[in-house]
C-alpha positions in Angstrom: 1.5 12.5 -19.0 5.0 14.3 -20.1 5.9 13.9 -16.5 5.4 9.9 -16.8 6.8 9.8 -20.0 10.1 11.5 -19.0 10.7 9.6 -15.5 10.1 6.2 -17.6 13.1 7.5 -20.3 15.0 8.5 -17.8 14.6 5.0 -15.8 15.1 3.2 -19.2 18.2 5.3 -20.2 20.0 4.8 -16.6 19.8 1.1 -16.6 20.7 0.6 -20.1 24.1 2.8 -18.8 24.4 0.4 -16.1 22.8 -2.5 -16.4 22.7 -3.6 -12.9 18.8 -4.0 -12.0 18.5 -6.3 -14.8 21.6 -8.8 -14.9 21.0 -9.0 -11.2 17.4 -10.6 -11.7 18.3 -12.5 -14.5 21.2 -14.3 -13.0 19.3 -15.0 -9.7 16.2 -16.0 -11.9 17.9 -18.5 -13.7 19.5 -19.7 -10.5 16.2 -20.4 -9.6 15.3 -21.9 -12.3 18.7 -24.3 -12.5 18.0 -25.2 -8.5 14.5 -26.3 -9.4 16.0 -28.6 -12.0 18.0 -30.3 -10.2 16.0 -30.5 -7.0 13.0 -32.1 -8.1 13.4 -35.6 -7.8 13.5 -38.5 -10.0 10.6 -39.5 -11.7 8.6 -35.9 -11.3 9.8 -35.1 -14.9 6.4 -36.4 -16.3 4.1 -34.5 -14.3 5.8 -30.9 -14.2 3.4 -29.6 -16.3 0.8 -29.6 -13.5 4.0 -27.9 -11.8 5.7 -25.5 -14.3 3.6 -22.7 -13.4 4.3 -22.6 -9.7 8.0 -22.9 -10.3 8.0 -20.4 -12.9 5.9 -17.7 -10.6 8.4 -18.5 -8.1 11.5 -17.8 -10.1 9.5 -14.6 -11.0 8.3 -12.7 -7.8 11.9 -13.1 -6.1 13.9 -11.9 -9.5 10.9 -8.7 -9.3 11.6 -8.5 -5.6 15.0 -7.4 -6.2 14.2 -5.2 -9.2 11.5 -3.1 -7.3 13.7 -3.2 -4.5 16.6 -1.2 -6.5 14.0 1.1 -8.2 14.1 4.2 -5.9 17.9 3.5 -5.2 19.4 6.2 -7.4 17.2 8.8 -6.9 18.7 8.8 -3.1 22.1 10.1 -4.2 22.2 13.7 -4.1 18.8 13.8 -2.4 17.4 13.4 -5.9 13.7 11.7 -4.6 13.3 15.4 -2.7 13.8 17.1 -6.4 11.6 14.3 -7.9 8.5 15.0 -5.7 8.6 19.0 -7.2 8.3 17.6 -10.5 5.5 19.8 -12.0 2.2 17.9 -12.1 0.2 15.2 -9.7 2.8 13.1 -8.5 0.5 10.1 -9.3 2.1 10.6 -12.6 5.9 10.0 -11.2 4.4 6.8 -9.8 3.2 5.7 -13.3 6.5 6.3 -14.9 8.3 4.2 -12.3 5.9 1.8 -12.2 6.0 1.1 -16.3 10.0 1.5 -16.0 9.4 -1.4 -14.1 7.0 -3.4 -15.6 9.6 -3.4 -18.7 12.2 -4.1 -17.3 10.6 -7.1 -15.2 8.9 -8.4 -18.2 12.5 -8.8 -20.3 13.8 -10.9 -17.5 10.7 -13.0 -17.4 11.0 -13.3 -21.0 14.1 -14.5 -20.9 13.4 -16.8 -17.8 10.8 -18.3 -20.0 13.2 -19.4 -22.5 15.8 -20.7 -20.0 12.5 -22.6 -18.3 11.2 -24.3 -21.1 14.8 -25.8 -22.0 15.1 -26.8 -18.9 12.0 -28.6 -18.0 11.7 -29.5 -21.8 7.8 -27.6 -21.8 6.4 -26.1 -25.1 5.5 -22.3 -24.1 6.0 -21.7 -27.8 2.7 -22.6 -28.7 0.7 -20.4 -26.0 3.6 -18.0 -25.7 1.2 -15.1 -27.1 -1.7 -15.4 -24.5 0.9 -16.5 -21.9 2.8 -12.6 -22.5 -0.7 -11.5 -22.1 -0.9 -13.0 -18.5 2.4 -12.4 -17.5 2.3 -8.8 -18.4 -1.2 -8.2 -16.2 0.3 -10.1 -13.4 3.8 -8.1 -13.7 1.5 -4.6 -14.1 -0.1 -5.5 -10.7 3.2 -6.3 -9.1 4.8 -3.4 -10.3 2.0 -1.3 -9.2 2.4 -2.8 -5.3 5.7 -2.8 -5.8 6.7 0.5 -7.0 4.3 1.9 -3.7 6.1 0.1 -1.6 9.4 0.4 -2.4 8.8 4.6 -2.1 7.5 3.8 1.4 10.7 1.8 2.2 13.6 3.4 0.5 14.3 5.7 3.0 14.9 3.1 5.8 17.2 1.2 6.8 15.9 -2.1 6.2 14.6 -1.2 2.8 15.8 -4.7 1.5 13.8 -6.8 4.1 11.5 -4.2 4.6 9.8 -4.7 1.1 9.1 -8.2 0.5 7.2 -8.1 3.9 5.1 -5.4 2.7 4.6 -6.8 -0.9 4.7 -10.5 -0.8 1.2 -10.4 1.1 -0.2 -7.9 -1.0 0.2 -10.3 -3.7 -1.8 -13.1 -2.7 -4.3 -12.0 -5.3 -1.8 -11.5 -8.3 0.1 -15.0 -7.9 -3.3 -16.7 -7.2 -4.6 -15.5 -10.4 -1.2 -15.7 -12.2 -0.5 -19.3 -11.4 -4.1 -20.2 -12.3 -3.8 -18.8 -15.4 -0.4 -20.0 -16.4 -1.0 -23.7 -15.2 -4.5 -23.6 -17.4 -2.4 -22.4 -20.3 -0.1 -25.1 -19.8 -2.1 -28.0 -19.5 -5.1 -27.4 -22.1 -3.8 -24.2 -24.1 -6.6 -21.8 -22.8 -6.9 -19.7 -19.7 -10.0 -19.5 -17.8 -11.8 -16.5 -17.3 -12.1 -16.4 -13.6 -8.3 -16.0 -13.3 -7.7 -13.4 -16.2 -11.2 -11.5 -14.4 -9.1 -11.5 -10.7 -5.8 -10.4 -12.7 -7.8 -7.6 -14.2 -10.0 -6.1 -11.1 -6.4 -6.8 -9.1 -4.9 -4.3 -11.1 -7.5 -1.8 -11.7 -7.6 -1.6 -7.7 -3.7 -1.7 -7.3 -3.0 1.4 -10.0 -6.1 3.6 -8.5 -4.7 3.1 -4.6 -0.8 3.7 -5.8 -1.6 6.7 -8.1 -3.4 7.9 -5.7 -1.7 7.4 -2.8 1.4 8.1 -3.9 0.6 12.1 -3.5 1.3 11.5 0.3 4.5 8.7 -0.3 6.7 11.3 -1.4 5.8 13.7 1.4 6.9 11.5 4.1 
């Protein structure tokens, strides 16, 4: 647990030095979110709602997408991913500090995507914003479970950029199914159904056993 403790401050402290990771997803999330605005056409306004979540998820797994993709980045200068896999301990516990270096950093852009969203589309999240952190924050665990995998698989190749998105995006079918579900029932009628929070849950109970597991041999290759 020290071991996922200390790669998680050390994640936390490097971005906060430079800041890169997360102004690029927030400027590229609320260009999403600006494009949507003006592309939907006239007279949609009144039925976004039925919408919202959709466009918001959407703004969401691309902004992540480039986050997860930058997340191994700096350990490959000075060969520093070769040092990280002697860290003492089960390397399953590496994976959980990059994973929840992640999942924070994610979840303060999707905060403040929320924001910019709701101004924009003129939507009330303010009134389920508690149970809507709730889902966003299992949906964003599960992705940055998937995510953080993948992006150790990828990081040494060439293509890492295009290489992760076709590894992750189908992966999470599951997440965004259950995600949009859940965000849309929010929404519309102020409670989330069960089904969805039950798929978000078992999604990411399977997702963090097979990455802390697996990522034992990730680091190896």
């Amino acid at each position: 647990m020290s071991t996922t403790l200390a790669i998680l401050w050390k994640d936390l402290i490097t971005e906060w030095r430079s800041r890169d990771r997360v102004l690029a997803m927030l400027v590229f999330s609320l260009l999403v979110v600006v494009i949507f605005h003006f592309a939907l056409p006239a007279g949609t306004r009144d039925g976004i709602e039925e919408n919202a979540a959709g466009l918001l998820w959407v703004a969401y797994i691309f902004a992540a997408n480039i986050g997860l993709t930058r997340s191994f980045a700096v350990e490959l200068e000075n060969d520093a991913l070769s040092l990280l896999a002697l860290a003492p301990g089960e390397r399953g516990w590496i994976f959980l500090g990059k994973a929840l270096a992640n999942l924070v950093l994610i979840a303060l852009v999707e905060g403040v995507t929320a924001f910019a969203f709701a101004l924009f589309f003129d939507i009330d999240l303010l009134t389920i914003s508690l149970p809507l952190a709730g889902v966003v924050l299992l949906a964003t665990f599960g992705m940055c479970c998937a995510g953080t995998l993948f992006a150790a698989m990828s990081v040494r190749t060439r293509l890492r950029e295009v290489l992760l998105p076709i590894l992750l995006l189908p992966a999470l079918f599951p997440v965004l199914a259950g995600a949009v579900a859940a965000t849309r029932d929010l929404i519309v009628s102020g409670e989330a159904s069960f089904e969805a929070i039950q798929l978000l849950l078992v999604i990411d109970g399977a997702y963090l056993v097979v990455s802390f597991l697996g990522f034992e041999y990730i680091l190896d290759e």
